[in-house]
PASEBA-1860 file (N, C-alpha, C; in nm, 3 decimals):
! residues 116
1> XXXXXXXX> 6.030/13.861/3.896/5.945/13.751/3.855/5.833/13.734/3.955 ~ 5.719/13.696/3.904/5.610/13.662/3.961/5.627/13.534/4.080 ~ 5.530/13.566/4.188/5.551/13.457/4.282/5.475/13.358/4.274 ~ 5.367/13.380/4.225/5.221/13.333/4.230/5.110/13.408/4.125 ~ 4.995/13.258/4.100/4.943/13.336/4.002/4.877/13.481/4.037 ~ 4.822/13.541/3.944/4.727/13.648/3.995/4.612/13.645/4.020 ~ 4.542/13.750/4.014/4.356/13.712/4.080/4.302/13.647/3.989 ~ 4.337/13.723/3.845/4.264/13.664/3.685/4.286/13.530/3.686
9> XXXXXXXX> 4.408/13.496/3.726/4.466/13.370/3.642/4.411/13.238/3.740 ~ 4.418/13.318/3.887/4.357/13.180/3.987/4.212/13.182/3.932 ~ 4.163/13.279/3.910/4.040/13.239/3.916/3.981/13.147/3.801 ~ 4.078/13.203/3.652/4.067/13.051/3.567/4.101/12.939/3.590 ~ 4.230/12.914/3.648/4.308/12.765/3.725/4.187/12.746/3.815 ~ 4.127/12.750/3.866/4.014/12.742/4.022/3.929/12.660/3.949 ~ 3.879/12.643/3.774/3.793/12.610/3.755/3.794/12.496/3.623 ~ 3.954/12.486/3.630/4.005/12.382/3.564/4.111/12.263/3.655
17> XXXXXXXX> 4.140/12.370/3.780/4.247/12.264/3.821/4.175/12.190/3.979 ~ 4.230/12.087/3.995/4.168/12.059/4.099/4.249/12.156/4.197 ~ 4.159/12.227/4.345/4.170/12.273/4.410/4.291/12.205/4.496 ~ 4.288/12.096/4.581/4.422/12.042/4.615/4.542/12.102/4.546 ~ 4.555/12.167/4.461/4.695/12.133/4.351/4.781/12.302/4.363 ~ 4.618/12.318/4.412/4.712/12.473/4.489/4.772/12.489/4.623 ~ 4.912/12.589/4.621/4.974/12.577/4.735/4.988/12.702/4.828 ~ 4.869/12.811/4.730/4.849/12.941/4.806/4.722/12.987/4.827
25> XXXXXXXX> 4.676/13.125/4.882/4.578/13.119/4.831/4.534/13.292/4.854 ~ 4.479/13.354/4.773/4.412/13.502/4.820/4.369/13.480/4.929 ~ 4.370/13.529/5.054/4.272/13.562/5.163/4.181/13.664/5.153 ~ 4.053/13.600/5.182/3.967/13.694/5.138/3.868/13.748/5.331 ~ 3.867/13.846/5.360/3.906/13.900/5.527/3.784/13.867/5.557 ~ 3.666/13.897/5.525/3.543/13.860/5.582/3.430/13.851/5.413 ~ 3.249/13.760/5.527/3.239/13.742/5.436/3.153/13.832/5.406 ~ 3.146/13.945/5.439/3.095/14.096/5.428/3.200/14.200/5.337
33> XXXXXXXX> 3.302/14.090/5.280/3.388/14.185/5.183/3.432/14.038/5.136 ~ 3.367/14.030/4.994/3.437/13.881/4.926/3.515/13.879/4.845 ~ 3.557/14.039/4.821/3.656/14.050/4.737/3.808/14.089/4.782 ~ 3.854/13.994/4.797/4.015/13.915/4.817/4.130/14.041/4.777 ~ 4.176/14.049/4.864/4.320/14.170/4.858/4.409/14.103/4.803 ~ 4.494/14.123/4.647/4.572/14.062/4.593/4.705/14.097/4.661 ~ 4.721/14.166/4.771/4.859/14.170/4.887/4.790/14.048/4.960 ~ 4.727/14.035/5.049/4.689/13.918/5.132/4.739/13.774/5.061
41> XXXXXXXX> 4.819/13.723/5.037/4.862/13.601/4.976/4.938/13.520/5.074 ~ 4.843/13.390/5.136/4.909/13.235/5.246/4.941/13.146/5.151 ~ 5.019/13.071/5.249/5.041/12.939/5.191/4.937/12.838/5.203 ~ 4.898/12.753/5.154/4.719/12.671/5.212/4.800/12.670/5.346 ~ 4.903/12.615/5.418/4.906/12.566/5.564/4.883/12.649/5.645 ~ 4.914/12.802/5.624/4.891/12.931/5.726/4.787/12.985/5.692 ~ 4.762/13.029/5.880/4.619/13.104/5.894/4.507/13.038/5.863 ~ 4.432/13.073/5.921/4.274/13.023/5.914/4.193/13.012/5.774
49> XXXXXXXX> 4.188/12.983/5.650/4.086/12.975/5.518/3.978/13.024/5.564 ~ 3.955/13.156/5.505/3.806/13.230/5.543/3.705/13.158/5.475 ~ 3.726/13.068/5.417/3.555/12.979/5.318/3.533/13.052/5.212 ~ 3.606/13.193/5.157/3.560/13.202/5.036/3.684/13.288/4.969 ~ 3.856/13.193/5.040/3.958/13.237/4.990/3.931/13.182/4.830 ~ 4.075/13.242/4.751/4.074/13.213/4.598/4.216/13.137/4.635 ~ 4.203/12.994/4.569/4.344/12.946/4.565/4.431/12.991/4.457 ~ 4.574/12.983/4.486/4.648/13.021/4.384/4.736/12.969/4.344
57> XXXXXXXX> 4.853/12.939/4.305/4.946/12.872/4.248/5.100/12.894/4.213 ~ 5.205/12.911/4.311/5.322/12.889/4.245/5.378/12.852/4.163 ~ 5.485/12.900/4.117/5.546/12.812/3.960/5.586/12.663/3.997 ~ 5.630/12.681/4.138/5.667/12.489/4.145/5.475/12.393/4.138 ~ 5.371/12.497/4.186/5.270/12.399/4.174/5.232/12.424/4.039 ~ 5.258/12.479/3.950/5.174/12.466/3.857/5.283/12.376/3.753 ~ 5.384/12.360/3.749/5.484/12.245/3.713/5.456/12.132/3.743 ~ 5.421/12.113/3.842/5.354/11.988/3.865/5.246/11.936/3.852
65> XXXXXXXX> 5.136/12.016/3.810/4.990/11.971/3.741/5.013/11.948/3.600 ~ 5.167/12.023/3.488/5.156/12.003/3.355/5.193/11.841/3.343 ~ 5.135/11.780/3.301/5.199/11.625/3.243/5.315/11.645/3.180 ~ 5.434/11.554/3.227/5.529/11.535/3.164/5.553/11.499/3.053 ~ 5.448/11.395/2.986/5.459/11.393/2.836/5.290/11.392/2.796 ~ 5.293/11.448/2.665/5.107/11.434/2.596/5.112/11.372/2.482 ~ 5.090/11.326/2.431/5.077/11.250/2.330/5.223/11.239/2.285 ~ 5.313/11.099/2.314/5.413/11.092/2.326/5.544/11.176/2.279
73> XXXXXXXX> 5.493/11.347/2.342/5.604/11.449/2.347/5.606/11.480/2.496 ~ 5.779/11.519/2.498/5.807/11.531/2.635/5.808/11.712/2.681 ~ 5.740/11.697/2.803/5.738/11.876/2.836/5.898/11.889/2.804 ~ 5.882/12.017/2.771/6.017/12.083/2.758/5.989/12.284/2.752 ~ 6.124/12.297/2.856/6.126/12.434/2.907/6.277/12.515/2.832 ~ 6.280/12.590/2.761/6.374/12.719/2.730/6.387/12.798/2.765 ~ 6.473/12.868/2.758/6.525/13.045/2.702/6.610/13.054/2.667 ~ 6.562/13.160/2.575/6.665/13.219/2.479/6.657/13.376/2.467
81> XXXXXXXX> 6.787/13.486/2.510/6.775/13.615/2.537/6.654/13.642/2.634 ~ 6.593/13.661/2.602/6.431/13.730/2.684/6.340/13.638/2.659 ~ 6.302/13.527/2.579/6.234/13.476/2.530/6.170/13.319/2.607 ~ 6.079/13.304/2.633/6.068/13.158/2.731/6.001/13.101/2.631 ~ 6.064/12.979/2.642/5.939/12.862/2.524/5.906/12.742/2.634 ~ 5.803/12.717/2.661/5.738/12.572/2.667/5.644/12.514/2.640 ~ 5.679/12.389/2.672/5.561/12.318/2.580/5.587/12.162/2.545 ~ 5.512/12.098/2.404/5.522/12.046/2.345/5.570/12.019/2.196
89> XXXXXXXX> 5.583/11.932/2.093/5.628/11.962/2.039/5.495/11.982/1.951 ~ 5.418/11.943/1.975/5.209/11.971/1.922/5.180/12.066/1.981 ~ 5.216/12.112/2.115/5.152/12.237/2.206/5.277/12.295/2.265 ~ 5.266/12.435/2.184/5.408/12.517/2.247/5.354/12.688/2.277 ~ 5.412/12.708/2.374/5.407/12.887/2.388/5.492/12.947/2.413 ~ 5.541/13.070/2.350/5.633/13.094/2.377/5.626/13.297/2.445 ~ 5.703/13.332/2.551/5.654/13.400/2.586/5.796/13.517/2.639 ~ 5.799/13.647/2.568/5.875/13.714/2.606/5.889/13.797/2.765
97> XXXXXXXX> 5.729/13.770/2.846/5.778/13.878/2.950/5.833/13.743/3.079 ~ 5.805/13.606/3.115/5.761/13.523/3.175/5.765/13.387/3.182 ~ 5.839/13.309/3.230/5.780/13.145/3.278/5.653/13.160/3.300 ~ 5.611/13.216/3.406/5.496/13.209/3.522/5.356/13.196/3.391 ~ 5.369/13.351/3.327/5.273/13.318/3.253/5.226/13.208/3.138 ~ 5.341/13.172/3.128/5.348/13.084/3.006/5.287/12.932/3.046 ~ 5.331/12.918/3.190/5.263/12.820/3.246/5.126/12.806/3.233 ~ 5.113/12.919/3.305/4.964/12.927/3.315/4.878/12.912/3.156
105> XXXXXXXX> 4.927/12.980/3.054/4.881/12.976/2.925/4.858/12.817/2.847 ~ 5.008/12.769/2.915/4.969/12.635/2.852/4.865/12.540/2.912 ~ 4.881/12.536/3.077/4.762/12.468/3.087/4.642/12.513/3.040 ~ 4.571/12.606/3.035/4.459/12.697/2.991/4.480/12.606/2.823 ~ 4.550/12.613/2.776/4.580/12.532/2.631/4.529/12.345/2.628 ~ 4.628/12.323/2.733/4.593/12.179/2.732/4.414/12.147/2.779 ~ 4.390/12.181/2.838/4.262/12.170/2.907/4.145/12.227/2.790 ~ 4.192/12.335/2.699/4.119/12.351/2.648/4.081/12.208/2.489
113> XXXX> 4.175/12.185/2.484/4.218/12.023/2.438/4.208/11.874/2.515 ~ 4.143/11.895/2.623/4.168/11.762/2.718/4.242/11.698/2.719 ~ 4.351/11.778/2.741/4.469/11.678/2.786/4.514/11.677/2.908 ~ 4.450/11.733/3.001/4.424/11.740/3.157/4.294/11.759/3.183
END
């Protein structure tokens, strides 16, 4: 399982989520190379932030940016065999390889709906 999002996925979260809400981040080594080694991955507290790291996101932080309920449905998380469902009972995804991604999909969902 995934630890954290990936380069693609921070870089969509980066521009929907508030920055605070991340708890990692690409290090990106100098600013004569701005493109970020997807091995290089801190926690925000370690090491120095080069000014043009990419934040990123664990499954516990990105659980905690989904609202617990949206229009009075309550988040709710499954599996079944291989299969992950979450969601709502208005906004659901369901996803055979992944939690991680599915997370990420739904916020990308809600937001595209303003519901964050």
């Amino acid at each position: 399982m995934k630890s954290y999002t990936d380069l693609e996925q921070s870089r969509k979260l980066a521009k929907i989520l508030p920055l605070e809400s991340a708890d990692m981040r690409y290090h990106t080594i100098s600013q004569y190379n701005p493109y970020p080694c997807d091995e290089i991955v801190y926690t925000i507290d370690f090491n120095k932030p080069s000014g043009i790291d990419i934040p990123c996101w664990s499954l516990a932080a990105l659980l905690e940016v989904l609202p617990k309920i949206v229009k009075h449905e309550t988040l709710f998380i499954e599996t079944s065999a291989s299969l992950w469902h979450i969601g709502y009972r208005n906004i659901y995804i369901a996803r055979e390889d992944n939690l991680f991604d599915a997370c990420v999909e739904l916020i990308i969902k809600l937001k595209e709906q303003n519901l964050i």
